[in-house]
N, C-alpha and C positions, 0 to 999 in steps of 0.2 A: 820426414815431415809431410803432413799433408797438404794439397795443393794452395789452400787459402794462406796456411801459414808458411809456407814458402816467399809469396807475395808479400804477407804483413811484414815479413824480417826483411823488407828493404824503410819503412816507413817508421821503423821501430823509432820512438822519440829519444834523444840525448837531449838533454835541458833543454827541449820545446819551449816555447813561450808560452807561456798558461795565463791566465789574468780572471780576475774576479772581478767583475764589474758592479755598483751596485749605484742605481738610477732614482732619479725622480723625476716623473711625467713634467712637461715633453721633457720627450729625448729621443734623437735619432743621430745614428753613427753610420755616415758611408764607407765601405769596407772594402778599398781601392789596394792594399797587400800583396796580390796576384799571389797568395800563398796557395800553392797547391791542394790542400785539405784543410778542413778547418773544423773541429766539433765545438759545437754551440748546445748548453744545456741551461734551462731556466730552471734556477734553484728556489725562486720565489716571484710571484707575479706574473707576469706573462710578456711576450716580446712577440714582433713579428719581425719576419725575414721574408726582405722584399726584392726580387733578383731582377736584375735589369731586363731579362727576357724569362719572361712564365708568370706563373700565376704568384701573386702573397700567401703566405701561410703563419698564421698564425701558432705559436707555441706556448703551451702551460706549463704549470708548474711539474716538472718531471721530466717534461718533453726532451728526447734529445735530435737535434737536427746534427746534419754532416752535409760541410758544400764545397765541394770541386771546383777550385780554381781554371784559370787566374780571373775569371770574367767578374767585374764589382757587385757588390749589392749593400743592399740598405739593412740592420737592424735598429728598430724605432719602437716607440711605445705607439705606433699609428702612423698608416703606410703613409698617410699625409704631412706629418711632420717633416720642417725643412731640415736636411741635416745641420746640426751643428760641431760634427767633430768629422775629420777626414782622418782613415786609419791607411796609413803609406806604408810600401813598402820597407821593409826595418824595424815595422812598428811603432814608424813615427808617428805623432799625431799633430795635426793640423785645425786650424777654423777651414773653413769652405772659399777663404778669399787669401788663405796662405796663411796666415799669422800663429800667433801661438796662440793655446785653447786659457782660457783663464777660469773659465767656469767648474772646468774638470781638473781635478786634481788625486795628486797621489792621498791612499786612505787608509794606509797601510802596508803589510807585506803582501806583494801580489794583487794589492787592491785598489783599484780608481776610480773614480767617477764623480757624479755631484752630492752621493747619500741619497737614501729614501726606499721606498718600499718595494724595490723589481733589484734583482741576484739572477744574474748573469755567469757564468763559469766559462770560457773561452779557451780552445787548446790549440796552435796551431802548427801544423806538420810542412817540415822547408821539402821532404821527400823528394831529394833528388838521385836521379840512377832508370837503368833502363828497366828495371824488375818495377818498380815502384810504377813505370807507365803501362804495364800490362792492369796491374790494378786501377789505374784512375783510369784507363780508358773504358770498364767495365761499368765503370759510378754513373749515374745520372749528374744532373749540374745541383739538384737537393735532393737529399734522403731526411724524412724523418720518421720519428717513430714514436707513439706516445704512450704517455707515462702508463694510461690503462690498458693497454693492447702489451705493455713491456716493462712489466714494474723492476726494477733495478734497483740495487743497493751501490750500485758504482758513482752517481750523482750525490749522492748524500755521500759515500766517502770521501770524495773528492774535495767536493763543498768543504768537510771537518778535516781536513787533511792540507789544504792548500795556503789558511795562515799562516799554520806555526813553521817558523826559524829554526830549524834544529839539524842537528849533522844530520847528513846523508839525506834530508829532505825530497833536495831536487830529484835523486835515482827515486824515492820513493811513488812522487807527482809524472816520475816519468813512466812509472810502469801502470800505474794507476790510468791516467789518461791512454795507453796501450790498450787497456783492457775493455777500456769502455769502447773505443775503436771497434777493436777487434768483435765486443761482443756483439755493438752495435750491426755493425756488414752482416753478420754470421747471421744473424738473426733478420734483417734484412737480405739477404741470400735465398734463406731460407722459405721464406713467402711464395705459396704458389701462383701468385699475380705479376712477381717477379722475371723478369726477365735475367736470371743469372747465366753469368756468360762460360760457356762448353768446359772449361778447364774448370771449375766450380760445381758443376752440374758429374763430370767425370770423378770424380771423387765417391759418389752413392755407388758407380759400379765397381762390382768384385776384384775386375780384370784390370780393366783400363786405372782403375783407382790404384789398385798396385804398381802397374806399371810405371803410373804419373810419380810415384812419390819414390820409384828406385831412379827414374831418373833425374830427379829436383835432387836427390840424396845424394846421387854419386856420379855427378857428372862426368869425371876423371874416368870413367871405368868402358871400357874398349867396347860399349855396345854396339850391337845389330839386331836387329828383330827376332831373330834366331836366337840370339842369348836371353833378349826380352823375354820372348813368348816361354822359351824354357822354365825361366824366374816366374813365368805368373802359372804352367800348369799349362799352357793350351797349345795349338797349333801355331806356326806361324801366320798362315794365313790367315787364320782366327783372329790373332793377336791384330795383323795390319788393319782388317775389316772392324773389328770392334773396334780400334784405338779413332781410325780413320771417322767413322758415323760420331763416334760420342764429342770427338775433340774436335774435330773439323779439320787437320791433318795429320798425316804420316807421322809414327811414332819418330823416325830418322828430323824428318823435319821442324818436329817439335823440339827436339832434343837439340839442334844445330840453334835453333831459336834462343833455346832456354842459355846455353853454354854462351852465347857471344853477350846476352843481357849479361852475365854473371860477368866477362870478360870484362863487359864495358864497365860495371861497378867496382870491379878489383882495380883496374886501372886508377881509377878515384880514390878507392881508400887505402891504396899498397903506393904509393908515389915512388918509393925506392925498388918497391920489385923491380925487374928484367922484366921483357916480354913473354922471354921464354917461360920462367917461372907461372908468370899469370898461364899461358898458354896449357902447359902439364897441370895446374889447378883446376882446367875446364875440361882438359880431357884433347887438347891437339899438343900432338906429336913434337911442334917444334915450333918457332917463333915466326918464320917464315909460313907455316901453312892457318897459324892463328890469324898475320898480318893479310892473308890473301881472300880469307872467309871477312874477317872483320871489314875490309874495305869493298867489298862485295854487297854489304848489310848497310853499313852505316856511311861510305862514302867517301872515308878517309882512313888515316893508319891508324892503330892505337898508338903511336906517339902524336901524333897530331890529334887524336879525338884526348887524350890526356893532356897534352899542356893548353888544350882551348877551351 
């Protein structure tokens, strides 16, 4: 896999919460959730997204925004609208003085709001794991993209896709919203005004791009620079100096990096593994030399960084 989508496959959505919003002016929603990521797409009308710190940005119909938590913000029909609904963590929702919202109500399947002419499509990602913080530390606090600079068929899918009730729906809304994610960043990445961060940027080269994606791929596997450079065609030293410039360190170092994020995630979704097991899954030796890299990184043991 290549380096971006290494990263995405920790934020991949299981029954994410989606919602479909659909408003009538005023309207403004403070978005206090601390959810990690969040894609916001206006399927009809326009919204703006107003972040406690930076500028407002207005969004059209098409437009998709993406905003990095956990810091609050406002989406309103206008930056001056008082909120009247508070979006809490959970997904709860609130008035502004605590109470329950009366105004806004359920509209359907996956739909809320008071009715009227502004569609809203809402996705949000809980992405938790240490793979998933190499990606948000990369994100600005908003990305958007607009609909004429990025015409997309993924916003109109989703849009026609996110009523209906039917088996298997949820996996369907969950790949759907993936996609747009994913195509979103990619294409955002992509932008030479961009500041994409080294592990994204290493990808376009020949070398280093190789290297990155044998060792996302098989981390288990006994490297050294030596086997590295072998695997990509060049010198060792070549390999240390290319990998070093394009990524910003040591392919060893990157790879101790990569293996203890992956540690720390397996811990999370493997409850019943052993250490050791997780440990031969990353690629150390034994449970003891896992426990002594991992409390080196993160502070504490993987049974402690697991049951906390």
């Amino acid at each position: 896999m290549d380096p971006l989508a290494a990263l995405l496959d920790g934020p991949r959505a299981h029954g994410a919460f989606l919602l479909r919003s659909v408003l009538t002016p005023p309207w403004s929603l403070r978005i206090e959730d601390e959810a990690p990521l969040t894609v916001v797409s206006v399927v009809r009308g326009e919204a703006w997204i107003v972040p406690d710190a930076g500028e407002s940005v207005l969004l059209g119909e098409g437009d998709v925004a993406i905003a990095r938590g956990p810091d609050p913000y406002l989406v309103a029909d206008h930056p001056s609208t008082p909120p009247q609904a508070l979006i809490l963590p959970g997904q709860e929702c609130r008035t502004p003085d605590g109470g329950h919202l009366t105004d806004y109500a359920d509209l359907g399947v996956r739909t809320w709001g008071t009715g009227g002419p502004v569609v809203l499509l809402t996705g949000t990602y809980g992405m938790e794991g240490e793979i998933s913080k190499k990606l948000l530390a990369a994100l600005p606090a908003l990305i958007v993209l607009r609909a004429a600079d990025w015409p997309t068929p993924l916003v109109g899918l989703l849009a026609a896709e996110i009523g209906r009730d039917v088996p298997g729906q949820e996996a369907v809304l969950d790949r759907l919203l993936d996609l747009l994610l994913i195509a979103a960043l990619r294409t955002w990445f992509d932008r030479p005004d961009t500041s994409a961060p080294a592990w994204y940027r290493a990808h376009d080269d020949p070398i280093v791009g190789q290297a990155l994606r044998l060792l996302q791929h098989q981390p288990a596997e006994p490297w050294t620079v030596a086997k590295l450079a072998a695997n990509t065609g060049v010198s060792r030293a070549a390999l240390a100096r290319r990998f070093a410039t394009t990524v910003g360190e040591t392919p060893m170092a990157y790879l101790t990096g990569w293996r203890l994020a992956l540690a720390a995630d397996l811990l999370r979704q493997q409850p019943d593994a052993t250490i050791g097991a997780v440990a031969h899954q990353v690629g150390y030796g034994s449970a003891f030399a896992l426990s002594a890299a991992f409390k080196r990184e993160f502070g504490v043991s993987p049974q402690r960084y697991r049951t906390a």
